[in-house]
N, C-alpha and C positions, 0 to 999 in steps of 0.2 A: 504494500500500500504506500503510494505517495501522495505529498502531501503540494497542492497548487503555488506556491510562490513564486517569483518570478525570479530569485535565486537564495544559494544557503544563507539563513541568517548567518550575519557578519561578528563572528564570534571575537573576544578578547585577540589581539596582535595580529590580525586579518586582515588585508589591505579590502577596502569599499570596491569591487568591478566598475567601473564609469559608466559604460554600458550597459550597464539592469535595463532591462523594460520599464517602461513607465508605469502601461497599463498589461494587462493579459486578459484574453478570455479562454473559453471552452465551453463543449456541450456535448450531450450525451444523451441517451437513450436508455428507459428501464421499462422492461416488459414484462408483464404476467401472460398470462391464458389471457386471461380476462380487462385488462387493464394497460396502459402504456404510461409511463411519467417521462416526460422533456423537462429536460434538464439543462441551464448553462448557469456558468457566473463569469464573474467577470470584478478587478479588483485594479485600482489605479493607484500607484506611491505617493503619499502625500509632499505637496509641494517644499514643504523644511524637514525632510525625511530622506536620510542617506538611503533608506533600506525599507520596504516596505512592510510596518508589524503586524497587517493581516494575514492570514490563513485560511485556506478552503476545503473543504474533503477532495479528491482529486476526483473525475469523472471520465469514463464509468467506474464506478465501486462494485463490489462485489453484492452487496443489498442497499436496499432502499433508504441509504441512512445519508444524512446532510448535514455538512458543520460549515461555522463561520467560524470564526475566533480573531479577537481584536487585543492584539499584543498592548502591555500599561506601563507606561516607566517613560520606554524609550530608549533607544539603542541597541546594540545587538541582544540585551537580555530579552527584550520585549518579543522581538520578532524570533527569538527562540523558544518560548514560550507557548506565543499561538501557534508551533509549528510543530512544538512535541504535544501539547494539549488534541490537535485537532490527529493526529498520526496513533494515543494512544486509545482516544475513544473510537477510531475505528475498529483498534486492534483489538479491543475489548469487547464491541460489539458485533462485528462484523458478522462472525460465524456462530452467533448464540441468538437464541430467542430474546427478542428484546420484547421489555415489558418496563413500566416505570420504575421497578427495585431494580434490574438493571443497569439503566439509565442515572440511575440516581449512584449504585455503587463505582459504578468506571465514573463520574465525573469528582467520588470523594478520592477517588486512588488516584486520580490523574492530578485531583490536589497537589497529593503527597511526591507521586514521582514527578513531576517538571519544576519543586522545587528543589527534589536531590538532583537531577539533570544541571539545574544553574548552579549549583550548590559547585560542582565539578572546575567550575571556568573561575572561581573566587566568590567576593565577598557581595558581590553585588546581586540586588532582587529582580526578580521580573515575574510578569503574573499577564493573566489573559483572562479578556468577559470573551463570553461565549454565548451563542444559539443552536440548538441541537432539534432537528427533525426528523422522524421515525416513524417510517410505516410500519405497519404491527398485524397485518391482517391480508392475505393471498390477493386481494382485491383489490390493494390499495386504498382503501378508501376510511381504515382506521388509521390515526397517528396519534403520537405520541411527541409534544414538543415542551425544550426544556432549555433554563436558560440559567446565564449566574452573571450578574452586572446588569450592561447595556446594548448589548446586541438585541434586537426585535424583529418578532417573525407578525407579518399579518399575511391573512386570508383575502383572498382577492375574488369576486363571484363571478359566474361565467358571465352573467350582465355588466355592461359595460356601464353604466348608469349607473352603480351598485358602490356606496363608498368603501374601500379597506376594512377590515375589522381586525384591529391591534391584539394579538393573541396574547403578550407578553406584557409585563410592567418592569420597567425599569428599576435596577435595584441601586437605586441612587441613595444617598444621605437623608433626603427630603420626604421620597417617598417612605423611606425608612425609619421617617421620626428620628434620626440619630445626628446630631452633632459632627458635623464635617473635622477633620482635623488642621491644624493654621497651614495657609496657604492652599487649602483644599475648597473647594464649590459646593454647595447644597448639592447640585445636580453634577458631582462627580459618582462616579461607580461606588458602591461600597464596598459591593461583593465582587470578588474576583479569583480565578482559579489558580494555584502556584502559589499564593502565600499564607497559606492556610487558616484565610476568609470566609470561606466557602463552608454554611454546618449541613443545610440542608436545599439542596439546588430543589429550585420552581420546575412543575412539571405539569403540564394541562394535556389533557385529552380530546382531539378536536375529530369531524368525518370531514372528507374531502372529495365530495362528490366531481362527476366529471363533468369537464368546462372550469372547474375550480382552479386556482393557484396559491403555492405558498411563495411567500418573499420573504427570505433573512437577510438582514440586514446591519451593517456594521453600523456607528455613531456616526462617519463620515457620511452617510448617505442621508438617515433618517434626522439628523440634525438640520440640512438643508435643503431636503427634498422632502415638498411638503406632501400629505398623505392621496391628496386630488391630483397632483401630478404623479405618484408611483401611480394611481390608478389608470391615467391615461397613457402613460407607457407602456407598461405590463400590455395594455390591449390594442398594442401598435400592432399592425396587421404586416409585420418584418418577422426575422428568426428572431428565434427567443436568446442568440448571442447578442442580438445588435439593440434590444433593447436593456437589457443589462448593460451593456455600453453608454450607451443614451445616459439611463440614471448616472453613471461614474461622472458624463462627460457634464451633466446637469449640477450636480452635487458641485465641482468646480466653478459653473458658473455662475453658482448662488454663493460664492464665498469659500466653500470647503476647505483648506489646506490640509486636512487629516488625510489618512490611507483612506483608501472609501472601497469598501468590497459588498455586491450583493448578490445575490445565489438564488433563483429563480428554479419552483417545482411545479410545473403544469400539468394534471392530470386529465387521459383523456380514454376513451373504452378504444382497443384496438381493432382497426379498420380491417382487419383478415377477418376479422368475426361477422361485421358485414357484410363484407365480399363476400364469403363461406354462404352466408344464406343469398345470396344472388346466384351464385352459381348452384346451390341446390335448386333453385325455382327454375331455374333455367335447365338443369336436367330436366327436370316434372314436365316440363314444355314441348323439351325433344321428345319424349317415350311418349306422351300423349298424342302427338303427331305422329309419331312412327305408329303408337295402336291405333288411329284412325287410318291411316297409309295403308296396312295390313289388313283393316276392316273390308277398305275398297275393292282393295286386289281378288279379295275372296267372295267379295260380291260382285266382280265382276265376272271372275271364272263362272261363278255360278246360273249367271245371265249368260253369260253366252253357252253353257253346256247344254241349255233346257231347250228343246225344240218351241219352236213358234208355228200360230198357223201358217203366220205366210212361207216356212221354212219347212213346213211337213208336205208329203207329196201327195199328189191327187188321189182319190180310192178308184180301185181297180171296176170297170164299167161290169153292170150285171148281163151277164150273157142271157 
């Protein structure tokens, strides 16, 4: 499993590449029998940021599971951080049933290991908020989404008239009723993964019916892209890479200068399944014109086998 950045966090005595990508996308495709999920994201380095301290699940994964992660400090610890956070909940979920105990246990373990991970390079902390999305059901259409800080996932409805609906709450100071510490914001993170902040990660239950979409979302996007405009993006009638672009390129020019990454899940029922009953109707169509074809044929040997009057011969004259 890897992990989307546009190169290795930039660890202690590591010279910065000048050439990093600014921005990255991708996309990918996840199929049931029953179901298909589109999938891209797409993550742009914030404009006072050697290195970009977003993170994304890479695509395609091996199951229907989706992360963001928004490195916190700054500097190489940060974007090491969101990059072993979002690599160890894959590895932890990947190949297991996922259900919210879980979810909840790989995001208290990925606590503890990303900060022995930074623990290794020296003295310095680093920590990552996260958004986590989980299907949970062959369908698709059960999830499981969880979050720790301020990343934000909302539900998008197949109606395009239809505003956002915020799945997640910010786990800010403010929202938390708690007392910021000096030189900190009401509306900074409180909660965050790596510094052993994290007691009990948020976890909602939502259905995602098809036409539906999920949107996670880092602070660089959801900070300056307001909820009216994600909605009219998301149902830009483009690939679902280019609008993920769009928001990055948007977020920028409403002010942005943070990393800005967002991760877009559109679900929708797979079109072989249509097809399949077209093409069965369309047998029923053929056989039934072939048994009518065959009805003819034999009624018409039949017609012709039968003698007629005008086809029978005269009777013989009575002597």
């Amino acid at each position: 499993m890897s992990v989307l950045t546009p190169r290795e966090p930039a660890l202690p005595r590591q010279r910065i590449a000048h050439n990093e990508p600014a921005t990255y996308t991708h996309a990918a495709e996840f199929a049931t029998r029953w179901s298909r999920l589109d999938v891209a994201v797409a993550s742009g380095r914030g404009t006072r940021h050697p290195v970009n301290e977003d993170s994304s699940s890479a695509l395609p994964g091996t199951a229907p599971l989706f992360v963001i992660a928004d490195g916190v400090g700054g500097g190489a610890m940060a974007a090491l951080a969101s990059r072993e956070l979002v690599l160890r909940l894959h590895g932890a979920l990947d190949r297991s049933p996922i259900d919210a105990s879980a979810i909840c246990a790989a995001l208290l373990d990925a606590d503890r290991d990303v900060a022995r991970s930074i623990a290794r390079y020296g003295t310095k902390t680093g920590a990552a908020t996260v958004a986590v999305c989980a299907a949970t059901s062959p369908r698709l259409s059960k999830w499981l989404v969880a979050w720790v800080g301020d990343c934000r996932v909302y539900k998008l409805a197949a109606a395009s008239d239809r505003p956002p609906e915020l799945l997640t709450r910010d786990d800010t100071y403010r929202n938390l009723g708690e007392e910021p510490p000096p030189g900190s914001s009401p509306d900074d993170p409180a909660r965050m993964v790596g510094n052993g902040a994290v007691t009990a990660p948020n976890i909602v239950a939502v259905d995602l019916r098809p036409g539906e979409t999920l949107a996670l979302c880092s602070d660089g996007i959801h900070k300056h892209v307001e909820p009216d405009v994600l909605r009219r993006v998301v149902h830009e009638p483009v690939p679902l890479t280019l609008r993920c672009l769009h928001l990055v390129k948007l977020a920028r020019t409403f002010g942005s200068h943070d990393d800005a990454t967002v991760l877009i899940v559109h679900r929708s029922r797979r079109p072989t399944r249509r097809l399949s009953r077209f093409a069965f109707a369309g047998i029923l169509v053929v056989l039934a014109m072939l048994a009518l074809l065959a009805l003819r044929t034999d009624a018409q040997r039949w017609w012709v086998g039968t003698p007629t009057l005008e086809s029978s011969p005269p009777p013989e004259p009575v002597q």
